[in-house]
N, C-alpha and C positions, 0 to 999 in steps of 0.2 A: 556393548550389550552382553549380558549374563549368556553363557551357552548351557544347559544343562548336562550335565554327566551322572552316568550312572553311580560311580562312589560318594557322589553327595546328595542325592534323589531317590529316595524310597520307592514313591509311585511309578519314577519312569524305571526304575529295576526292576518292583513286576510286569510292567507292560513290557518290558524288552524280555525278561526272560522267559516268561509266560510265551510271546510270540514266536522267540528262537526255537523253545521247545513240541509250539503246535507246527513250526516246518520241520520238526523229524519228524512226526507224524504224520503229515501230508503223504509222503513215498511211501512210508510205511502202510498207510490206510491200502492200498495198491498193493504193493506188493507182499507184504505178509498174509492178507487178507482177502483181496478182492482178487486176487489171482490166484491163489489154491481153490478158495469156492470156484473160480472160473473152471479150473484142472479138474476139479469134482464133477462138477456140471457135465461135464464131455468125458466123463467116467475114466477119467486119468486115478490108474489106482492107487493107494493110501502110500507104499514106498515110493515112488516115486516124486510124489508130492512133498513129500518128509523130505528127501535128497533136497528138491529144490528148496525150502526151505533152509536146512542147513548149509547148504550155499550160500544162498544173502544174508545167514546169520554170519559167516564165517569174518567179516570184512570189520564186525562189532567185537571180535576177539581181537585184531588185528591194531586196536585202540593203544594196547599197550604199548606200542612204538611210537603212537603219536603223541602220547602223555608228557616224555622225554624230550621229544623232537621239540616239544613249545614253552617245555621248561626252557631248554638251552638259549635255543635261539626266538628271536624275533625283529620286529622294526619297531623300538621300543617310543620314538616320536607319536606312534600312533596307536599307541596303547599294550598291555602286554599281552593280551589275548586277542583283543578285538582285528587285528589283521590275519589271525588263523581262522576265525568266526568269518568274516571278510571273503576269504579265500573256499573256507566250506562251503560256504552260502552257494556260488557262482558255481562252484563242482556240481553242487547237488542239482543245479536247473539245467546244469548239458547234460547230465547224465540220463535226469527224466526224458530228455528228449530226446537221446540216443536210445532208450529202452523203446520207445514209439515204432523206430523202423526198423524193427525186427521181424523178418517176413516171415508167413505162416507163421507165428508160436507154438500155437499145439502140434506144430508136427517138428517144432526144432526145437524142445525143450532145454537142450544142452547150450543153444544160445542166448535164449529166454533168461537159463539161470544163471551165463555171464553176463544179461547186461542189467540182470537184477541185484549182480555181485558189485558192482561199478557204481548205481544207485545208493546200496549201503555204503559201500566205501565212505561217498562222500558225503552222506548224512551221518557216519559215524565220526569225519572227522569235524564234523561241523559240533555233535556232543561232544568231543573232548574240550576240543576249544571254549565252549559256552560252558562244561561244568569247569573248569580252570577258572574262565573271567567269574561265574557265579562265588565261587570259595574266596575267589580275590576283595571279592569288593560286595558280597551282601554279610552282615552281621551277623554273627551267630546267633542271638535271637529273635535273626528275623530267616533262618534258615528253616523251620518248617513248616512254617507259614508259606516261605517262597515254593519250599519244594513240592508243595498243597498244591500252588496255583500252576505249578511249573507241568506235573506230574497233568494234571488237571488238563491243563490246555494243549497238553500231547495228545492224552486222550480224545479229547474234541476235534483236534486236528485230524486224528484217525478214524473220529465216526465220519464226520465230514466227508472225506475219501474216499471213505468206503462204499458211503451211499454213492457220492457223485460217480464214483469212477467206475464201479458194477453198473449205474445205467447205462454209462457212455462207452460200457467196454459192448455190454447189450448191443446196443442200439447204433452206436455210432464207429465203433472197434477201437483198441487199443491207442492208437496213434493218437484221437482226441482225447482220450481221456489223459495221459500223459503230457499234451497243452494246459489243457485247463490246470494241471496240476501245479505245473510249475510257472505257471501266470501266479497261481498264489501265493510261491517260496517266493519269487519274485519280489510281489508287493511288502510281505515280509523283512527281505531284504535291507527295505528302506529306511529301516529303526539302527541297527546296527552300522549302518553306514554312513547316516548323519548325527549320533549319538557320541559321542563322546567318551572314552571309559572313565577316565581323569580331567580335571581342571585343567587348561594348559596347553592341551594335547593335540595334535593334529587330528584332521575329520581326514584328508587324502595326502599322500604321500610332499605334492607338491604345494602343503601349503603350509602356514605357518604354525608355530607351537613346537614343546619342545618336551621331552621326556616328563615325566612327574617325579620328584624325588620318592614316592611308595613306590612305584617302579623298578627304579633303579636299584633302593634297596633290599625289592624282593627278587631279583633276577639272579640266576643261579649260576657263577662263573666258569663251571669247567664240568663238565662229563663224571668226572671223578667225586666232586662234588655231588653232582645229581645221584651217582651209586651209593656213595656213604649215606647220605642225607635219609633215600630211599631206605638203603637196610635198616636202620635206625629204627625210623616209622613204621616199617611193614613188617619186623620182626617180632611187634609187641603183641601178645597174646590175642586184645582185642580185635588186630588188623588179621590174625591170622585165619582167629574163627568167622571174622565178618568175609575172608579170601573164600572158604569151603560153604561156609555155610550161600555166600551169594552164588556160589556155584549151581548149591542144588535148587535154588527160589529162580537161578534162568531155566533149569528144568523142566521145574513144573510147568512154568510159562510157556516154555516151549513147546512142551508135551501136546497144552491146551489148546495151543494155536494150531496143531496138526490135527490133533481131534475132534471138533468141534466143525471144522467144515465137511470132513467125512462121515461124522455122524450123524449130521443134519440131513444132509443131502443123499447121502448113499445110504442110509439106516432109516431116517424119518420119511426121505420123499419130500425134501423140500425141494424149492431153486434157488439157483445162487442170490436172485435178488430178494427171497425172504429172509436167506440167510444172510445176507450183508444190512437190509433194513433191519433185522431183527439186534444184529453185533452192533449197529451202529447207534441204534437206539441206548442199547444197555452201556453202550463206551460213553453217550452223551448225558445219562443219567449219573453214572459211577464218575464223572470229570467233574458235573458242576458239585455232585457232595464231594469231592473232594478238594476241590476248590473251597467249599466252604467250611468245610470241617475236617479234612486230613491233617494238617497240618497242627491243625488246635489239637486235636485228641492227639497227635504225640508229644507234644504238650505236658500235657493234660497227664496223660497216663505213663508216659514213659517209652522211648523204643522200643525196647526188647521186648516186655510187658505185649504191646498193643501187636506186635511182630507174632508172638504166641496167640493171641486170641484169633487173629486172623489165619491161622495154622491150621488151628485148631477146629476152626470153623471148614476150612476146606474139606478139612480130612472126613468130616461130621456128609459135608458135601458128596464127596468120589464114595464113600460107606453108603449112603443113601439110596444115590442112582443103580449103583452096582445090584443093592437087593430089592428094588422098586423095576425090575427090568420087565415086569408083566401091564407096566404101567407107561411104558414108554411110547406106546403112540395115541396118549390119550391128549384132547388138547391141550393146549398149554403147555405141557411135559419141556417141550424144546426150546419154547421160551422161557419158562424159569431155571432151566440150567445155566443157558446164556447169560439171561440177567444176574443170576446168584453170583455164577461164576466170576462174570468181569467185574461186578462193584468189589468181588470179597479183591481179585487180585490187582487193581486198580490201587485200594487204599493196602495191601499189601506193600506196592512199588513203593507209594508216597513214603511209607516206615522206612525200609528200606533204604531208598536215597538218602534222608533225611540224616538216620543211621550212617551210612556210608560216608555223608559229608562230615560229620559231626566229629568222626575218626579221624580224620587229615589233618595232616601238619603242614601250613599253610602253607610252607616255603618252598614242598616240594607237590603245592596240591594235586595240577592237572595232573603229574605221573601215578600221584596216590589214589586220589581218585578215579582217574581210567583206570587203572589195574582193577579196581574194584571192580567197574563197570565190565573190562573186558573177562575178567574171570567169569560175574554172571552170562554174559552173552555165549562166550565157549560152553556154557552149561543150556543157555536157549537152544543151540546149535545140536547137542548131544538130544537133550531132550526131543527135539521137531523129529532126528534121527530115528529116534527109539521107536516111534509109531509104528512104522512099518514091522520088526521086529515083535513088536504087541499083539497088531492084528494077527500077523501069522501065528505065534503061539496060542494066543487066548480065543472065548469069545467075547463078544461082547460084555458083557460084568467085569472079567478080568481086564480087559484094557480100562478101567475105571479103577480099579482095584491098584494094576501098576501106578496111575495118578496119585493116589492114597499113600503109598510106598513113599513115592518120591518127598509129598508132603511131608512123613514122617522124618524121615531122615534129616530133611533142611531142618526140622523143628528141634530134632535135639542137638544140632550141631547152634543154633546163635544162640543155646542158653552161655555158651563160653563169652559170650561178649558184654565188655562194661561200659558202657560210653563214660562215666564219671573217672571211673579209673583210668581210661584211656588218655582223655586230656590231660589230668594230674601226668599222667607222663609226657606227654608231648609238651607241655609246659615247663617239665622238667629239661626237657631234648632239646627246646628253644634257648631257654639262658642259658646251657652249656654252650651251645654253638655261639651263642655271642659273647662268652668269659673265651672262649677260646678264638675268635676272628676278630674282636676291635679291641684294640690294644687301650 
C-alpha cells in the first residue's frame, strides 16, 4: 500500500505545514496575548508587562542554536527534520501544562514569565525544525503560496486562543485554559507523526524503512562544514540586509504586541475580553486573506516591492493615530487600529518569510533560516522592551510616533535586498561545493 509523504504530495504539505504552523500559534494566542491583556486588566503596568514579554520572546532568539543542532545531527531513518518536529511537538504540550500550575500568577510574575519562557522554548524549537523540513522538501515555486497558508493558519491558531483561552482564563482560570490548549497541539501532533517526510522512511523509531538517498545527500558531515557552509551563505549582501532589516520588522511587531493591549484597556477602557475578541477577530480576517492571497501577490509583485508597500502603509498608519488623538474614544477608533494594524502586519510576515526562505541555501537551511528567524525574534524581544521606556518618555502620540520610527528604519534597510541576485549566488556557492567534494 502507497504511504503518502510529504516530498511527493503537494496537498498533504500544505495541510501538514499549515497545521504545524497553527500549533505555534495555539501558545502563542495565550501567552503573547491573552495574558498581557489578562496583566492589563488587573492594572499590571505597561514595563512590567513589556519585561514579561521579552522574556517569552527571549527562547525565539535562542533558535540559532537549534538551527545547527539539526543540521548536524539527527535519526535520519525517520526523516531529517521530522524527529526534531516530533520531539517539539511533545515539549510544547508539557510545557502548556506545566505553565497551568503556576500558583497565584499575578502576584508571582517572575514565575509566570519562566514558565511562559519554557512554553516558547518549545514552540520555538518545534519552528525550526518545521521551517528546516519546509525549505527541505516544498518547491520553491510553491514557497509563497505555502508561506500564504503557513503564515495564515498561525494566525488562526492565534485568534482561536486567544478567544478560547481569555474566556477560560475569565471564567474558569488559567489551569483550564492551558488543557484545552494543548488537547489541540495534541490532535495536531497526529499529521507529523504518522506522515512520512520521504518515501521509504520510517513513521517510529522501531519500525521498518530506511534513510532516503535526498537525505543522506543533504546531511551536513561535520561542525566545520556547517561553519563554512553557513559563512558562505550568510555573508552575501542579500542575507546580511535581510539579518538587519528582519531585526527591525521583529520590532515593530513586538512594539505592537505590548501596545495594543495597554492601549485598549488602560487608555480606551476596554476588557480584556473585548480586547482579545476584537485581536482575534482581526487575526481570523487577516489569516484567511492571507491564506488566500499573501502568497500570490508576492508573486505577483515581488518581495521587496510588496515588503515596501506594506511599510509604507504602516508608517501612513502610526502618522495617523498619532494626530487623530482627539479622535480616540470615538467608536470604532480601537477597532480599526486593531484591525488595520494586524491585516497590514500579518501579510507583512507572509513577505517576509517568504523572503527569508527564498535566500537559503538549501544545504545549510534550517541554520540559515533560524538565524533569520531568530535575529527577527531578538528584535520582537527589544521591541515588547521599548514600551515601557516609551510610555515613560512620551505621551500618548509619541508612543505611536516611536512605532513610525521603527517602521522607518526596517524600511530603508530591505531596500539592500535582491532575492534574484541572491540565488544567482547561491547557485553559484552550490556547484563549487560539489566541483570541490565529489571527485
Amino acid at each position: 500500500m502507497h504511504q503518502p509523504s510529504l516530498s511527493r504530495s503537494a496537498p498533504w504539505r500544505y495541510v501538514t505545514f499549515a497545521a504545524l504552523y497553527a500549533a505555534q500559534g495555539i501558545p502563542e494566542g495565550l501567552t503573547f496575548f491573552g495574558i498581557p491583556a489578562w496583566l492589563a486588566l488587573n492594572e499590571v503596568e505597561a514595563g512590567p508587562i513589556g519585561a514579561y514579554l521579552a522574556v517569552i520572546t527571549l527562547p525565539w532568539s535562542f533558535k540559532l542554536l537549534a538551527g545547527p543542532l539539526m543540521d548536524r545531527w539527527t535519526f535520519l531513518p525517520m526523516g531529517r527534520r521530522r524527529p526534531w518536529v516530533l520531539f517539539g511537538q511533545l515539549g510544547l504540550i508539557l510545557s502548556l501544562l506545566l505553565l497551568g500550575v503556576v500558583p497565584a500568577p499575578l502576584e508571582h510574575l517572575t514565575w509566570l514569565s519562566a514558565a511562559g519562557f519554557l512554553v516558547s522554548f518549545f514552540g520555538a524549537f518545534q519552528d525550526v525544525a518545521t521551517d528546516g523540513m519546509a525549505v527541505d522538501v516544498i518547491p520553491v515555486n510553491e514557497q509563497a503560496r505555502a508561506n500564504g497558508l503557513m503564515w495564515g493558519a498561525k494566525t488562526l491558531g492565534t485568534a482561536a486562543s486567544l478567544s478560547l483561552s481569555t474566556w477560560l482564563i475569565n471564567h474558569h482560570g488559567l489551569d483550564a485554559a492551558v488543557i484545552a490548549l494543548a488537547s489541540g497541539v495534541t490532535l495536531i501532533m497526529m499529521l507529523p507523526l504518522f506522515l512520512r517526510e520521504r518515501p521509504g522512511e520510517r513513521r517510529l523509531p522501531w519500525m521498518r524503512g530506511t534513510a532516503s538517498p535526498e537525505a543522506l545527500a543533504m546531511q551536513v558531515g561535520s561542525w566545520r562544514d556547517i561553519g563554512i557552509t553557513l559563512r558562505k551563505a550568510f555573508t552575501l549582501r542579500g542575507s546580511l540586509a535581510m539579518a538587519v532589516g528582519g531585526f527591525g520588522l521583529g520590532m515593530l511587531m513586538g512594539y505592537m504586541d505590548a501596545l495594543l493591549p495597554v492601549f485598549t484597556i488602560q487608555r480606551l477602557g476596554w476588557s480584556n475580553e473585548a480586547y482579545a475578541n476584537t485581536l482575534a477577530t482581526a487575526h481570523t480576517v487577516s489569516a484567511l486573506a492571507a491564506m488566500a492571497v499573501g502568497g500570490w501577490l508576492v508573486d505577483r509583485l515581488g518581495h521587496v516591492r510588496l515588503m515596501n508597500v506594506y511599510l509604507g502603509l504602516l508608517l501612513l498608519l502610526s502618522l495617523g493615530v498619532a494626530l487623530s488623538h482627539a479622535q480616540w474614544m470615538s467608536k470604532g477608533f480601537g477597532t480599526a487600529l486593531i484591525g488595520v494594524s494586524q491585516v497590514l502586519i500579518v501579510f507583512l510576515m507572509v513577505a517576509y518569510l517568504a523572503t527569508s526562505m527564498a535566500l537559503c541555501w538549501r544545504r545549510v537551511a534550517a541554520t540559515q533560516f533560524t538565524l533569520f528567524m531568530a535575529i527577527g525574534n531578538m528584535g520582537r524581544g527589544a521591541g515588547a522592551a521599548l514600551i515601557g521606556p516609551a510610555r515613560n518618555g512620551t505621551e500618548w502620540p509619541g508612543t505611536f510616533l516611536v512605532f513610525g520610527g521603527l517602521v522607518l528604519l526596517s524600511a530603508v534597510v530591505v531596500q539592500g535586498i535582491n532575492v534574484r541576485r541572491q540565488q544567482r549566488a547561491l547557485d553559484l556557492l552550490e556547484r563549487e561545493h560539489l566541483v570541490r567534494d565529489i571527485p
